[in-house]
C-alpha positions in Angstrom: 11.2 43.5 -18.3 12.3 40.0 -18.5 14.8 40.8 -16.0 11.8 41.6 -13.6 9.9 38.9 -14.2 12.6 36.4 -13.4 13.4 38.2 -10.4 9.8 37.7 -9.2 9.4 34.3 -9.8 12.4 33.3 -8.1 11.8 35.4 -5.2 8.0 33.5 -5.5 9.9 30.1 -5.8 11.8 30.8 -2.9 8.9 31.9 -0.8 7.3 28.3 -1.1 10.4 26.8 0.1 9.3 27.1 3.3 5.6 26.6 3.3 6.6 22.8 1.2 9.0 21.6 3.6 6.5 22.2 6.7 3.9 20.6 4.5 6.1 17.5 3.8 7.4 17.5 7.5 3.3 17.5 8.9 2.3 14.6 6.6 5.2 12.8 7.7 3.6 13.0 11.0 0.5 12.4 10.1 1.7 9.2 8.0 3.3 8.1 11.3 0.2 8.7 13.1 -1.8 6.5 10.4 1.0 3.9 10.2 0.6 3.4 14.0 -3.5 3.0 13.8 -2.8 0.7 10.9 -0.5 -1.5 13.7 -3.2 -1.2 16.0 -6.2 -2.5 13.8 -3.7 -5.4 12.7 -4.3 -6.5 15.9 -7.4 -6.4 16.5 -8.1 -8.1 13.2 -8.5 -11.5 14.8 -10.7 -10.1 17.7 -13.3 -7.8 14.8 -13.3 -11.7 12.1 -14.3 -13.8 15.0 -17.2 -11.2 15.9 -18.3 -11.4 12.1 -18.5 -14.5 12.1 -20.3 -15.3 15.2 -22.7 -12.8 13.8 -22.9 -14.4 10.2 -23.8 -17.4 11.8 -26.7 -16.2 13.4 -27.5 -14.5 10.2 -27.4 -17.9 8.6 -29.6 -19.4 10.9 -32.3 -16.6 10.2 -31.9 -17.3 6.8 -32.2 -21.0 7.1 -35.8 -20.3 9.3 -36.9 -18.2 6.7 -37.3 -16.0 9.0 -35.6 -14.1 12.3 -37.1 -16.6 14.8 -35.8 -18.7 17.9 -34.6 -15.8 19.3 -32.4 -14.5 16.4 -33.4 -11.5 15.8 -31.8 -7.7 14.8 -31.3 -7.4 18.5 -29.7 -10.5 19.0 -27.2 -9.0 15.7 -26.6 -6.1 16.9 -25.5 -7.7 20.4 -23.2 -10.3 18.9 -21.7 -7.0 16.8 -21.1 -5.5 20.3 -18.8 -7.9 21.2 -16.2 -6.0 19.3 -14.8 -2.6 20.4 -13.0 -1.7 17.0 -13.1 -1.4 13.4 -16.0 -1.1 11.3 -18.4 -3.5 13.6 -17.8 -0.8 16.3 -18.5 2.2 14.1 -21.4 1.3 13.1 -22.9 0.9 16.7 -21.9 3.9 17.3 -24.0 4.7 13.7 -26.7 3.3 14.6 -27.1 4.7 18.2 -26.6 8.4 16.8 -29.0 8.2 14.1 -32.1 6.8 15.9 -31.4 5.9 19.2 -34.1 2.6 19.8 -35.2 2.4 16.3 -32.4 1.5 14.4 -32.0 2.4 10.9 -29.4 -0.6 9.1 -29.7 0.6 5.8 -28.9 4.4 6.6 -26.5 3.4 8.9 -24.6 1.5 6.6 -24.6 4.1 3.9 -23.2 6.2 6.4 -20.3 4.0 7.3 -19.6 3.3 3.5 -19.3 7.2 3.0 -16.9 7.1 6.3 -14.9 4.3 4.4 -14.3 6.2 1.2 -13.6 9.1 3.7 -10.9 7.3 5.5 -9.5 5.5 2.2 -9.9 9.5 0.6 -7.1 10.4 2.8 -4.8 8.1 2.1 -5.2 8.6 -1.7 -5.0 12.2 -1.1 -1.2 11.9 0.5 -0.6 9.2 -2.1 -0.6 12.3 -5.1 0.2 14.9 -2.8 3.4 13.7 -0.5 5.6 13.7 -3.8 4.2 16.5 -5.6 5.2 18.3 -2.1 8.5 16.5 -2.4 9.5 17.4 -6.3 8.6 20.9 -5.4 11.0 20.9 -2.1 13.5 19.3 -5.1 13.4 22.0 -7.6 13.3 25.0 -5.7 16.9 24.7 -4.0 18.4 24.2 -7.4 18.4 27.3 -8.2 20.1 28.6 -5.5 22.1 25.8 -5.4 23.5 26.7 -9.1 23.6 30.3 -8.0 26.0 29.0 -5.2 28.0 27.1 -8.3 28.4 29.6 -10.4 29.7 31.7 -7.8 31.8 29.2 -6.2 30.2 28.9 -2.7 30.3 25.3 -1.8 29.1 25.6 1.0 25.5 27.0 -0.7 25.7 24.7 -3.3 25.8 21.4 -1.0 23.4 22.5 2.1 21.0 23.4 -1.1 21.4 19.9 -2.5 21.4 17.9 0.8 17.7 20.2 1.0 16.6 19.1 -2.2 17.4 15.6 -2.1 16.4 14.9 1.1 12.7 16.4 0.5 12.3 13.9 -2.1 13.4 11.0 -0.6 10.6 11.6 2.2 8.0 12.4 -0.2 8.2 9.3 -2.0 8.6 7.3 1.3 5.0 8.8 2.2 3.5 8.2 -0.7 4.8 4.6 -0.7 3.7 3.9 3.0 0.4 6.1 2.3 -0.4 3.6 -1.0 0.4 0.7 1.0 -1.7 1.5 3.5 -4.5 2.2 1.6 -4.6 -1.2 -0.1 -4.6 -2.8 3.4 -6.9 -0.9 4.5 -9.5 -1.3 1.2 -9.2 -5.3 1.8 -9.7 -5.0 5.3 -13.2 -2.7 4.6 -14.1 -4.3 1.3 -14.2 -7.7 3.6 -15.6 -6.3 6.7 -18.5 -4.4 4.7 -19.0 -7.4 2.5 -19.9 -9.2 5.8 -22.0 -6.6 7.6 -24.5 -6.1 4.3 -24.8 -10.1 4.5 -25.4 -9.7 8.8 -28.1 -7.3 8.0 -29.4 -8.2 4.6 -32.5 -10.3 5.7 -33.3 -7.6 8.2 -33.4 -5.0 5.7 -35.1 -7.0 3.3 -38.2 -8.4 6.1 -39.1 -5.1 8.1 -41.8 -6.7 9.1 -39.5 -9.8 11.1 -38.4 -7.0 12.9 -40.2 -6.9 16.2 -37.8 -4.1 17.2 -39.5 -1.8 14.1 -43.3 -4.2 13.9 -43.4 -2.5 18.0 -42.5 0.6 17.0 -45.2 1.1 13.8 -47.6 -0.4 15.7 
């Protein structure tokens, strides 16, 4: 009985073998893949801090007025946010065009991008735990063909299961270190960016009734 039951978990063990390496090798390409967008917003970091600002200021300005007058209004927000074709500035036009084309909705719009944030930081997290669980598992399931190949005297088996076994953990701890790493870039870079687009659109939100875009439309 225990014979059996041995017998089917190792044939079990040796039936993930497969299914954990082609797991580890597809999140290595999708690690690449993030690692490369990561590069790519990097760049564009001075390009999406220079249209915050701009817009802050005219944020400022409305504040200073008490009110969104002298030509700063939501639209004249929204247009300085245009100015920028990436990162969270960008995604959020795109929000607030696909929720209510012409009568824009800033606070739903900016719930919506948080819950895209914690969607994008959700994935990195998620290969953070994952990658080198994926990776212990692609160690411990050659080893016990590798000490069959031992104690049978195959070399041969022995040392193409070890290079196996050591080489899936060495890549699933390289993705969870570049996954981890990425994710704390990436939360500074949206904790900053959605610190400064609640400030852009906090008097709006807070004086509908400034809003000659919304005061038209209820009229």
């Amino acid at each position: 009985m225990m014979d059996a039951i041995q017998h089917a978990l190792y044939v079990l063990s040796n039936a993930l073998l497969l299914p954990t390496l082609l797991g580890i090798l597809a999140m290595a390409a999708w690690t690449m893949l993030l690692l490369g967008g990561l590069v790519r917003e990097w760049f564009t970091r001075p390009a999406i801090k220079r249209v915050l600002r701009e817009a802050r200021h005219l944020a400022k300005q409305a504040q200073a007025h008490g009110k969104l007058s002298g030509g700063v209004n939501d639209e004249a927000l929204v247009h300085a946010l245009r100015g920028c074709a990436f990162g969270l500035p960008a995604r959020l036009m795109v929000l607030l065009e696909r929720d209510a084309p012409g009568v824009p909705d800033y606070v739903k719009s900016l719930d919506d991008l948080e819950g895209d944030v914690a969607a994008s930081l959700a994935q990195l997290s998620w290969l953070t735990r994952v990658a080198p669980m994926l990776g212990l598992m692609g160690t411990l399931i050659p080893l016990g063909p590798a000490l069959t190949g031992l104690a049978s005297g195959d070399v041969g088996v022995l040392s193409s299961h070890l290079v196996v076994a050591f080489t899936a953990t060495v890549i699933g701890v390289l993705i969870g270190c570049c996954s981890f790493t990425m994710g704390l870039v990436r939360k500074h870079w949206y904790q900053h960016d959605m610190g400064e687009l609640e400030y852009i659109f906090a008097h709006v939100i807070a004086n509908p009734a400034s809003n000659p875009t919304r005061t038209g439309t209820h009229s």
